[in-house]
C-alpha positions as CSV (number, residue, x, y, z in Angstrom):
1,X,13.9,53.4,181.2
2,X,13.3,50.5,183.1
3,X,16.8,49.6,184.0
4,X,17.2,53.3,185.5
5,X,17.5,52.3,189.1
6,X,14.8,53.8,191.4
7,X,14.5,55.2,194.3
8,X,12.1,57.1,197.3
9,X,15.3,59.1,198.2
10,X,18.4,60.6,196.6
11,X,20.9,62.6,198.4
12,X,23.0,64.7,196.7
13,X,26.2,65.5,199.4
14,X,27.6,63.5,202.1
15,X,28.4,66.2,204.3
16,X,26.3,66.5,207.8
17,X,23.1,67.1,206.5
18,X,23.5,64.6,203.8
19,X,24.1,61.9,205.5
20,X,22.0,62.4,208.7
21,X,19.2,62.3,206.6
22,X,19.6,59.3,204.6
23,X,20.5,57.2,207.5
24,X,17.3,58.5,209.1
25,X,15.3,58.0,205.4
26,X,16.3,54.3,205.2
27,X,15.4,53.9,209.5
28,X,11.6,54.7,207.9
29,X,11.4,52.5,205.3
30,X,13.2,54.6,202.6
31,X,15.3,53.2,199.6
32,X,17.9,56.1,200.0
33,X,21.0,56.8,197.8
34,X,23.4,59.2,198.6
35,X,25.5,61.0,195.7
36,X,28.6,62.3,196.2
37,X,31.6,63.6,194.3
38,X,34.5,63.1,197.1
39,X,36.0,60.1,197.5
40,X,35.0,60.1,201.0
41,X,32.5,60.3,202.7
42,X,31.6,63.5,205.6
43,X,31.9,66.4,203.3
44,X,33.7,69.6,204.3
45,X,32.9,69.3,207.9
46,X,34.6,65.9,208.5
47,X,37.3,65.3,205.9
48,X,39.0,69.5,206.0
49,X,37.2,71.5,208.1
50,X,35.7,71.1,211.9
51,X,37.0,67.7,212.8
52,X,40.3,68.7,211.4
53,X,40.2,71.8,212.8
54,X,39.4,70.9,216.3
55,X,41.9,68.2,216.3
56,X,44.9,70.6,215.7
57,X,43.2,73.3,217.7
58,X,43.2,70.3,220.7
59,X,46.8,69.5,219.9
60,X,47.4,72.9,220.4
61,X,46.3,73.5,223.7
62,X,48.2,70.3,225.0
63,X,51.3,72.0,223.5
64,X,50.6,75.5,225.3
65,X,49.7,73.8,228.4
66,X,52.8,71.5,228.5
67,X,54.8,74.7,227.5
68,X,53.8,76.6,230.2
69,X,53.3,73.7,232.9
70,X,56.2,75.5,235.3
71,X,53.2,77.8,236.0
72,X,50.9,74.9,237.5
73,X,55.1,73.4,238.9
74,X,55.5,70.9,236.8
75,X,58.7,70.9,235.3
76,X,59.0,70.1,231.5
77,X,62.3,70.5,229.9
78,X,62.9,70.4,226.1
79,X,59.5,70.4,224.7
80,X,59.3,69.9,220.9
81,X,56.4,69.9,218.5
82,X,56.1,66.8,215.7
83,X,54.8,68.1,213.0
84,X,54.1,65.0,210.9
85,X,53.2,63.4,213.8
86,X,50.7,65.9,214.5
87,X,48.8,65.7,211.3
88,X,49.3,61.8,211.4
89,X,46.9,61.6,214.4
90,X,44.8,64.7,212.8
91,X,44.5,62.0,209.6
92,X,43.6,58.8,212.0
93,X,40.7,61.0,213.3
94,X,39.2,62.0,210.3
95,X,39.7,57.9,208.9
96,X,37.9,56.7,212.2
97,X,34.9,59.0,211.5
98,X,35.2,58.3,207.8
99,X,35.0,54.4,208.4
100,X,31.9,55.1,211.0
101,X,30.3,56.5,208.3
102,X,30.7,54.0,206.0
103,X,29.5,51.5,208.8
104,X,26.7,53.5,209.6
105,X,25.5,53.4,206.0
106,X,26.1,49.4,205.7
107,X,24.2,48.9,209.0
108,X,21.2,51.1,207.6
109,X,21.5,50.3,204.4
110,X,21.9,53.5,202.4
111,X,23.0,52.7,198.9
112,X,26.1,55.1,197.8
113,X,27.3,56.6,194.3
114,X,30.4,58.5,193.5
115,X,30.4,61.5,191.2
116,X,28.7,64.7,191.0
117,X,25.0,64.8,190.9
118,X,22.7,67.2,189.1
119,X,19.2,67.2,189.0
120,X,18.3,66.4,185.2
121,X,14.0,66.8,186.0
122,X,12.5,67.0,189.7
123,X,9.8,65.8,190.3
124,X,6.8,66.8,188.8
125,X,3.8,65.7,191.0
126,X,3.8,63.9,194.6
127,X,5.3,60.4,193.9
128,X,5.9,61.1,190.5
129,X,10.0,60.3,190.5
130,X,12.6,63.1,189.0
131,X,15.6,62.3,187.2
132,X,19.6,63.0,188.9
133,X,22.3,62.5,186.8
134,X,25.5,61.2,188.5
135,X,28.5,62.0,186.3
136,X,32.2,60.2,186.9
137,X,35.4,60.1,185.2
138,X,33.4,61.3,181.8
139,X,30.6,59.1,182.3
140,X,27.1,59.9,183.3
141,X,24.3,57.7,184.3
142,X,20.8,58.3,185.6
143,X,18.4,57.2,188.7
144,X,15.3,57.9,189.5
145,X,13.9,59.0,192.7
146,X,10.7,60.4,193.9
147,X,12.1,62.9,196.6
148,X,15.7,64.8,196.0
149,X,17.4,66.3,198.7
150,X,20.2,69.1,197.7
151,X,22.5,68.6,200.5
152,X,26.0,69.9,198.8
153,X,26.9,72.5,201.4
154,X,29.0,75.1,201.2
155,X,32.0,76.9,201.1
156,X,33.4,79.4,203.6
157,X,33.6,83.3,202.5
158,X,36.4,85.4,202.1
159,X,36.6,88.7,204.1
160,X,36.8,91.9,202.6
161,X,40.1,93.3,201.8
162,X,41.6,90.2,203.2
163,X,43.3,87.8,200.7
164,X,44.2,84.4,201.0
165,X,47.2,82.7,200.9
166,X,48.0,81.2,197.3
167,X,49.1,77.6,199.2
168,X,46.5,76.4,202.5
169,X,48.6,75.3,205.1
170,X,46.7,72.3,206.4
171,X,43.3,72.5,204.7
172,X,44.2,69.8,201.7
173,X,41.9,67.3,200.5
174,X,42.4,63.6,201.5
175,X,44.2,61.9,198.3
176,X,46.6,65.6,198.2
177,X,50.3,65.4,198.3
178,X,51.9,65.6,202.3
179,X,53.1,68.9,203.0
180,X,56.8,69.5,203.8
């Protein structure tokens, strides 16, 4: 398979392990790839989960604090919450830190691929490459890389004997419908 692109590195996930890691790989010398099946870059963390999450959770507190500003007398009269343009600025976080990503990878020069990633054959023997398949839109292709790092993350765990709801609230993945 000599037209099987090849590699030192390949990455599956984006998220914060992911691409810490194949930033730093290509800043030694490392032809790096990272795999991933979002159409963004950041994984969980980034795009639905901490940044989002601290954004609101920030929002929030400037909201209680405003609210209850009589207490530190400072008079605020007809104080009113903007939804939409709440999760606006929520959004233009996450794009900022999605666009620093992508910069970060141009600058070091970690190669990207969008799809899912499995690992067809590891590696058998040091330097000896292993085999990821990278599948998309019904179409799978191969590379070839001599080191394979499993960086997929996770996802979070239920409680027991508590349910979730059937709709999220805010916890929607970038190319989802608004919420009303």
């Amino acid at each position: 398979m000599a037209d099987t692109p090849q590699y030192d590195l390949a990455v599956i996930g984006s998220g914060p392990g992911g691409y810490v890691a194949a930033i730093r790989a290509c800043q030694w010398g490392l032809k790096t790839l990272i795999i991933e099946r979002e159409a963004v870059f950041g994984g969980t963390c980034l795009n639905w989960g901490c940044i989002p999450t601290k954004a609101l959770l920030y929002h929030a507190e400037i909201y209680d604090l405003i609210k209850n500003a009589r207490e530190f007398g400072i008079e605020c009269k007809g104080v009113s919450l903007d939804w939409a343009a709440v999760r606006a600025r929520k959004d233009k976080i996450v794009k900022k830190h999605n666009k620093g990503l992508e910069f970060l990878f141009r600058k070091n020069k970690v190669e990207s691929m969008s799809g899912v990633g499995r690992i067809k054959a590891p590696p058998r023997q040091v330097g000896a490459p292993g085999v990821v398949t990278v599948e998309k839109d019904g179409k799978t292709s191969e590379i070839r890389a001599r080191n394979i790092l499993i960086a997929a993350g996770a996802e979070a765990r239920g409680l027991p004997g508590i349910e979730p709801e059937a709709t999220p609230v805010v916890a929607r993945p970038a190319d989802a419908e608004p919420l009303e």
